[in-house]
N, C-alpha and C positions, 0 to 999 in steps of 0.2 A: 241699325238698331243699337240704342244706348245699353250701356252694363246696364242701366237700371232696367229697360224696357225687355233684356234678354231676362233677368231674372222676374221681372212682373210673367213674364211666357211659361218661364218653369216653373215658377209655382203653381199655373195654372196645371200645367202635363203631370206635377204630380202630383195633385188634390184627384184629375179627373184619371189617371192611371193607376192610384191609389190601390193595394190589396186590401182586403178585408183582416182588420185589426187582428184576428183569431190565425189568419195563415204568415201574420209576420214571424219570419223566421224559421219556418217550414221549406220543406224544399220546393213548393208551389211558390209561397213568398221571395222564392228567392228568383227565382227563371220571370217573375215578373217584376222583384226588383230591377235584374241585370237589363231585363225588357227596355226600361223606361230607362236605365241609365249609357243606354248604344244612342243615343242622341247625337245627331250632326250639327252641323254650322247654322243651322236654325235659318236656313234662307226662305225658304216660304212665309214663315211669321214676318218676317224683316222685312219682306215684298207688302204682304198686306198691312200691316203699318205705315208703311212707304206712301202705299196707295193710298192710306186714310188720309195721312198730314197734308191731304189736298182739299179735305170737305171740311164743311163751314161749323161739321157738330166733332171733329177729331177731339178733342179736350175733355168734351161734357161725356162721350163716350169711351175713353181711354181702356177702361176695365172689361168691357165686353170686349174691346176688339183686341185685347192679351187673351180672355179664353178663347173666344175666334182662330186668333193665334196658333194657340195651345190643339183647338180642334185640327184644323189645318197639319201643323207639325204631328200629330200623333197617326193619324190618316195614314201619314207618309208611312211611318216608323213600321206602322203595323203591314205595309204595302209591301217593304223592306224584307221584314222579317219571312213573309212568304216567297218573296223572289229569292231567298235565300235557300228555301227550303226547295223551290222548283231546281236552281240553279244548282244545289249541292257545296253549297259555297261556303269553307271550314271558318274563312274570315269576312269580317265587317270593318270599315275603317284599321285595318291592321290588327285588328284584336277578334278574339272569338267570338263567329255570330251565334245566335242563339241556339239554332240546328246546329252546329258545328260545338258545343258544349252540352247541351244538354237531348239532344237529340231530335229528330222531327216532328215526331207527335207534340211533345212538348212544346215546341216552338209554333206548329201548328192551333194549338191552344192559346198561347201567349198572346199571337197575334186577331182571334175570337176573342180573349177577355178585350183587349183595347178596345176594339169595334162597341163591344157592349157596354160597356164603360162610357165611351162616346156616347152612343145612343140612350144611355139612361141621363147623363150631363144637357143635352141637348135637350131633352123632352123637360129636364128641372128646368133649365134657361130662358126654355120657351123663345129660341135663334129659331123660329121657323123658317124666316126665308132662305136665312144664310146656311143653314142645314137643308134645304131643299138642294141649293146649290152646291153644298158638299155630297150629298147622295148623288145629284148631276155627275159628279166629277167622279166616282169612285167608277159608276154606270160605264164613264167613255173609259176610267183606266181597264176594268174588265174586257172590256171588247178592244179595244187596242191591243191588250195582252192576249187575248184566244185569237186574233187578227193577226198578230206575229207567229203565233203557235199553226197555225193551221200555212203558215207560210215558210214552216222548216222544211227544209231539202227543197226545194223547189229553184230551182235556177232561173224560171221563166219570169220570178216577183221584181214588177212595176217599182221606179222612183215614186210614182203617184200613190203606190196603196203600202209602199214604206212610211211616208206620209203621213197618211192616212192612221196609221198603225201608232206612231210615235205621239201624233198628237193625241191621241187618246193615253195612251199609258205613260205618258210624259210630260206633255203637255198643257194636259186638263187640268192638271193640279195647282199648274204656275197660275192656272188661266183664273180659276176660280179664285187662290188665295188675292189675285187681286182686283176680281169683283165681291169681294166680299167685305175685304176694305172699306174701296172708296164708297160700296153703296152703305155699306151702315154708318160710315161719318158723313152721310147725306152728301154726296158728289153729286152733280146732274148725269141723267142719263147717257149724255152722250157723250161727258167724261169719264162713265165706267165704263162704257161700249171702247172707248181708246186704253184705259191702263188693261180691258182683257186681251187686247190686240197684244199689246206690250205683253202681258206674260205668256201667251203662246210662244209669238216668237223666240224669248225668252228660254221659253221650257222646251223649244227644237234646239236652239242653240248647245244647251248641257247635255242634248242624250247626242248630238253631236260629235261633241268632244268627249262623249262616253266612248263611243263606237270608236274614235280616232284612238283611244287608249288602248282598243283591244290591239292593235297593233307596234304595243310599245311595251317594254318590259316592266314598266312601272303599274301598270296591271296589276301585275303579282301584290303589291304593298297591298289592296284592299282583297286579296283571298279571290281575285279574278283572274286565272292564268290567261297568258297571253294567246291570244283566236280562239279562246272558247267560243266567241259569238259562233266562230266559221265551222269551229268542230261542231255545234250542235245546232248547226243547217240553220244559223240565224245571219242573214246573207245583209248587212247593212252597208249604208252608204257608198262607204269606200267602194268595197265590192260591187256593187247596182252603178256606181259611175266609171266605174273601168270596163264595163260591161257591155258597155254604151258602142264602145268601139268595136267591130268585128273583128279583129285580131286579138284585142281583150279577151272577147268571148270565148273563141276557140281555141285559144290557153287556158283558159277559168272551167271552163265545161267538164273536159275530163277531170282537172283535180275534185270537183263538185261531186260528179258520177261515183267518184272512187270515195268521197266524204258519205256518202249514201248507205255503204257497202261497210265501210270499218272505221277507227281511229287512225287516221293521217299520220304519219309519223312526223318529225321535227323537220326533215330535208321539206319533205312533202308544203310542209308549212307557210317555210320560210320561201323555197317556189311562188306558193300563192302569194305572200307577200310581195315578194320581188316584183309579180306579173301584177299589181294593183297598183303598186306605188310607180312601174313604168307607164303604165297606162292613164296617171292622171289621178285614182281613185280618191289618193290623200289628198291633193292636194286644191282636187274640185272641192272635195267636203272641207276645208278651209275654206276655200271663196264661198260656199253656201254659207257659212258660220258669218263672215263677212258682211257679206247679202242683209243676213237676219237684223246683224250688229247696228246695218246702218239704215233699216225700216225701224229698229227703236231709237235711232239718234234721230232718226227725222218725227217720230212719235215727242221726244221730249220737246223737240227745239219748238212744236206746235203749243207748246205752254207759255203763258206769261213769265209765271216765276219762276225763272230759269237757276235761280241760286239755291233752289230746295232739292233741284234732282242731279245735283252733284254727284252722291252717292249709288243713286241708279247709272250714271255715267262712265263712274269709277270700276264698277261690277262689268259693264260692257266693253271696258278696258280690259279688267284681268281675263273677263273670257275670250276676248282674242288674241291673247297674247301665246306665244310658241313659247 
């Protein structure tokens, strides 16, 4: 995405994030300015852009598909702002998240004006489809998230309904930003049927490399100490592939049994660590990341114009890179 195309995005997010002129400057105005201004690398927007500059109307449509964009990216933000609040998470990107400044309730709110914001933009817009498709997607991140929640402590949870889990609260979002794209810049059907492919995969690959960070201390920089997933019975990848082996298992079992029971201390931790990273955990969930990387190289190489997804190429680079 171009500086210009990044700024055409934001000024969408913040016409449709907008406070009401009377609370600028208020302390309301303000937890929903900070709101709209926790903005990330805008990669959703970027993807569905991406996916547009493949259909035959991308030019004539440009302007819908920034607040498209704009929808998509805000979606996120507000997704964000609650997983903050479930998670207890003091930071966002390295700096105060919402909850972690101005408290839960509040942020709890912040993240309802967005929603409604959106929904009243959307109904002015008249994006019916592609708002079909974004309520689609919010639907699977829901149940992916109560799908993981109803899967804490449990040692017995499936690679298949981890899965299962991810692509709904993770996944859905890449998957729609880019059918939402290429179908409103009029791609044929079963050119949007291949870039949702692309953004699943896609959107496994980042929660991924999420999960592989809980066991690195670079964590901490985004306000995510390190095995929070593990301390709060959120048993990902790593863990589910070491698991695999009976010998895994009945070193992982009791630490698990004893994660049930209290807070794990630091030895306790770094044990589980030790007993995942022998057992393969890390470094199978690299070869999945791999896996994924190279079902979207074979995704792109199926295109003609092979000089325009450069940039989609370069992005499946930096994500497999150590």
């Amino acid at each position: 995405m171009s500086e210009e195309e990044k700024l055409k995005v934001k000024e969408w997010i913040d016409t449709i994030g907008a406070c009401p002129e009377s609370m600028k400057g208020s302390p309301t105005g303000q937890v929903l300015e900070d709101a709209i201004a926790s903005l990330g690398k805008m990669i959703r927007p970027w993807l569905l852009l991406s996916c547009a500059s493949f259909g035959p109307e991308y030019e004539q449509k440009k302007e819908e598909l920034y607040f498209l964009g704009a929808l998509v990216e805000l979606t996120h933000l507000s997704s964000l702002i609650h997983d903050d609040i479930i998670d207890d998470a003091p930071l966002r990107r390295g700096v105060a998240s919402i909850q972690g400044k101005y408290g839960k309730d509040a942020a709890v709110y912040a993240g309802d004006f967005l929603i409604a914001r959106m929904n009243y933009w959307e109904a002015k817009m008249g994006c019916n489809e592609a708002t079909q498709i974004l309520a689609h997607a919010v639907e699977e991140m829901c149940i992916g998230e109560i799908g993981q929640a109803m899967c804490r402590y449990h040692s017995d949870v499936t690679c298949k309904k981890y899965f299962d889990n991810i692509k709904g609260k993770t996944a859905s979002l890449f998957r729609a930003a880019c059918k939402i794209g290429a179908m409103t810049a009029g791609c044929s059907e079963e050119m949007v049927h291949v870039f949702e492919r692309f953004g699943e995969h896609l959107g496994i690959m980042f929660q991924l490399r999420d999960d592989l960070i809980d066991f690195s201390s670079n964590g901490e920089d985004d306000g995510k100490k390190t095995h929070k997933d593990f301390q709060d019975g959120i048993y990902t990848l790593p863990v589910l592939m070491a698991m695999r082996s009976k010998l895994g298992q009945s070193e992982l079992l009791p630490i698990m049994e004893e994660n049930k029971k209290r807070m794990l201390t630091d030895v306790e931790l770094h044990k589980m660590e030790a007993i995942v990273i022998s057992h393969g955990g890390v470094k199978d969930t690299w070869e999945e990341i791999i896996r994924r990387a190279n079902m979207c190289y074979d995704i792109l190489d199926s295109f003609e114009h092979n000089e325009m997804l450069q940039p989609l190429r370069d992005l499946l680079k930096l994500l497999t890179k150590l």
